[in-house]
C-alpha positions in Angstrom: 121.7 -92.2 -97.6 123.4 -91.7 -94.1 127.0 -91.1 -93.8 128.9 -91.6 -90.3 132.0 -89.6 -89.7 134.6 -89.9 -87.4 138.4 -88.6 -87.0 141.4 -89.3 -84.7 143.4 -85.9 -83.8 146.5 -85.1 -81.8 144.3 -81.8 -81.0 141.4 -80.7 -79.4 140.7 -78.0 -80.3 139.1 -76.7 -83.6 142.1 -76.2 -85.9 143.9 -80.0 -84.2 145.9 -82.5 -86.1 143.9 -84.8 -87.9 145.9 -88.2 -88.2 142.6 -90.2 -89.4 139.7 -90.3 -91.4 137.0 -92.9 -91.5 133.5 -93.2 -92.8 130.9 -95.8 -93.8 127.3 -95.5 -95.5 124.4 -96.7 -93.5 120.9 -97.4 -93.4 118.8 -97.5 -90.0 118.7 -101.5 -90.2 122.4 -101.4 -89.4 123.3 -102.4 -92.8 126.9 -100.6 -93.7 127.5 -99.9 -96.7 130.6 -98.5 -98.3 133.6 -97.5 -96.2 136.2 -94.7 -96.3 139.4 -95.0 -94.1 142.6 -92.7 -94.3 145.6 -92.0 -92.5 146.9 -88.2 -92.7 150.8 -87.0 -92.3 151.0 -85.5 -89.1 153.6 -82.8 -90.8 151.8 -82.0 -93.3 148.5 -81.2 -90.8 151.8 -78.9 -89.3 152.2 -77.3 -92.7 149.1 -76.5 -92.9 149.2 -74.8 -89.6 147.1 -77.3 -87.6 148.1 -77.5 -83.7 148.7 -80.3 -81.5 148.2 -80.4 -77.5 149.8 -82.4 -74.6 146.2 -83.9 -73.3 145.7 -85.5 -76.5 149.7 -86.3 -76.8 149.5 -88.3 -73.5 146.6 -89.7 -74.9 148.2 -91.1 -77.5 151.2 -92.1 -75.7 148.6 -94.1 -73.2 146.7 -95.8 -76.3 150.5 -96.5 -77.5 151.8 -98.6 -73.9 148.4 -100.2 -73.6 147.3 -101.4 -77.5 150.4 -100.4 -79.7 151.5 -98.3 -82.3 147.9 -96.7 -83.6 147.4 -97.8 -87.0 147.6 -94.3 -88.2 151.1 -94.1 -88.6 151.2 -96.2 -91.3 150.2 -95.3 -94.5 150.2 -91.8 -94.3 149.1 -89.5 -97.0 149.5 -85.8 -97.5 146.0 -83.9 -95.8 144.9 -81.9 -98.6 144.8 -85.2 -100.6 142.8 -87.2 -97.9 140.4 -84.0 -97.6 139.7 -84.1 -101.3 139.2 -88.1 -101.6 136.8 -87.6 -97.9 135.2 -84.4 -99.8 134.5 -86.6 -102.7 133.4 -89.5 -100.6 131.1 -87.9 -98.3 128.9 -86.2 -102.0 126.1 -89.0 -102.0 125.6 -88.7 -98.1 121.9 -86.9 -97.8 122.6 -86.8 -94.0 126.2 -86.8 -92.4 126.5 -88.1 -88.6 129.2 -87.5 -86.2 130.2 -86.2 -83.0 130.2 -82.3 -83.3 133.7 -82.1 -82.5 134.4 -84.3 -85.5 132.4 -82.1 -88.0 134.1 -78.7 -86.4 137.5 -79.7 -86.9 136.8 -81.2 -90.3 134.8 -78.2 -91.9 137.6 -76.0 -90.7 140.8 -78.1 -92.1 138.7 -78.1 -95.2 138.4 -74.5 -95.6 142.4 -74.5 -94.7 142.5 -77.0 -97.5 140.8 -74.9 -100.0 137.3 -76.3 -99.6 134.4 -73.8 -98.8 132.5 -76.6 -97.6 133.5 -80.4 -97.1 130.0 -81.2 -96.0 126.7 -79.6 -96.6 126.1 -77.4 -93.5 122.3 -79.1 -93.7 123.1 -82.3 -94.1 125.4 -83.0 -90.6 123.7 -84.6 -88.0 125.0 -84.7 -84.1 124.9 -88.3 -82.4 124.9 -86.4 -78.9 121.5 -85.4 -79.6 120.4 -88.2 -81.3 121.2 -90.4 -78.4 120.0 -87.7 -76.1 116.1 -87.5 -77.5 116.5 -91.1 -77.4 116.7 -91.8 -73.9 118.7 -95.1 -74.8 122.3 -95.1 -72.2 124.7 -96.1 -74.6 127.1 -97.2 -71.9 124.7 -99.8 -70.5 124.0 -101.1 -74.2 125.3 -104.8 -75.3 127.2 -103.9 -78.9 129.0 -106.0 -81.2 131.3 -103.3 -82.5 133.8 -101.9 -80.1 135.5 -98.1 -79.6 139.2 -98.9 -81.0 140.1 -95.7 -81.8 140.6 -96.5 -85.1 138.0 -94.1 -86.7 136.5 -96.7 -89.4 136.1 -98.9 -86.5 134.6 -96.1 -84.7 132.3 -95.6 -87.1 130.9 -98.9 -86.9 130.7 -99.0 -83.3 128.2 -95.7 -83.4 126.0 -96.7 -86.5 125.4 -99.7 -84.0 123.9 -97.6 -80.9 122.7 -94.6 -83.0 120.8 -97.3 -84.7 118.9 -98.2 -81.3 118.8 -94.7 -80.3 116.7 -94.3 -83.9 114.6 -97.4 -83.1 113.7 -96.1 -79.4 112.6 -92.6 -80.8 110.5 -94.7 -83.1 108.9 -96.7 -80.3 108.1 -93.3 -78.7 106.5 -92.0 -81.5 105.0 -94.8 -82.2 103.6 -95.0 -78.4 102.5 -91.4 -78.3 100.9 -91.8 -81.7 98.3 -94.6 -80.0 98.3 -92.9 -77.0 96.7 -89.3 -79.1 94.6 -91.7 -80.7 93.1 -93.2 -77.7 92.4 -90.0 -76.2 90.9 -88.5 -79.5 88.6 -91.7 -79.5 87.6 -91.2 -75.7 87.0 -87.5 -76.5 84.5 -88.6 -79.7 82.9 -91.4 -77.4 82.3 -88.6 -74.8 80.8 -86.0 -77.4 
């Protein structure tokens, strides 16, 4: 079973405040399956010894004049308690997907958190390269789901193009499967 990840920080760097959590189950038809969403306490990411930095401040601050307060402030819990629900969440994932960034900051607020290892190291899964091999330009794609910032949201929005990016590496395969077996066919006509 897939599971896609994906956080909102004030940071940007490894150890960065992590203000949200979201996650869904997926299968490569699109179909999503159960959902995970929740909002951390910026000071007790502090406590914890988690940074913060001005770009993604006046990030924030931008998201904040253009779309509103960001969801995250409401609703907060405590980090090590969201960590352990995520870690307990994310158990029936055989392959986790996110942005590398995501799974960097995460496995290292889980170690500060007490948790050798919030995800499998072989089960993550980066959507960079996925939609790299693919060939598929995301950007120029018509989606349904759209980037909120709101990382449940989020979530949805990438199982929608990683799911094309999966279904155009298939079409490759598929194409350089009939291609090999037209040339192996040539080949035993020739000989």
């Amino acid at each position: 079973m897939n599971l896609m990840v994906d956080i909102e920080t004030l940071g940007t760097d490894y150890n960065g405040v992590i203000t949200q959590i979201g996650a869904c189950y997926f299968d490569w038809s699109g179909i999503i399956g159960e959902t995970f969403l929740q909002n951390i306490q910026i000071q007790s990411c502090l406590d914890e010894g988690l940074t913060t930095d001005a770009g993604a401040i006046k990030f924030w601050l931008e998201q904040t004049a253009k779309n509103g307060v960001p969801d995250w402030l409401t609703g907060a819990l405590p980090l090590k308690a969201v960590i352990n629900d995520f870690c307990r969440f994310n158990r029936k994932a055989e392959t986790i997907w996110s942005h590398g960034f995501d799974q960097t900051i995460l496995q290292a607020v889980g170690r500060k958190c007490g948790i050798r290892r919030l995800m499998p190291y072989r089960n993550l899964r980066d959507i960079r390269t996925l939609v790299s091999l693919s060939g598929v330009n995301v950007k120029k794609q018509e989606l349904v789901a759209k980037k909120t910032h709101n990382a449940l949201d989020d979530c949805i929005y990438q199982v929608e193009y990683c799911v094309k990016c999966y279904q155009a590496i298939g079409e490759k395969n598929g194409r350089a499967a009939k291609a090999k077996e037209g040339i192996q066919e040539s080949s035993n006509r020739e000989g």
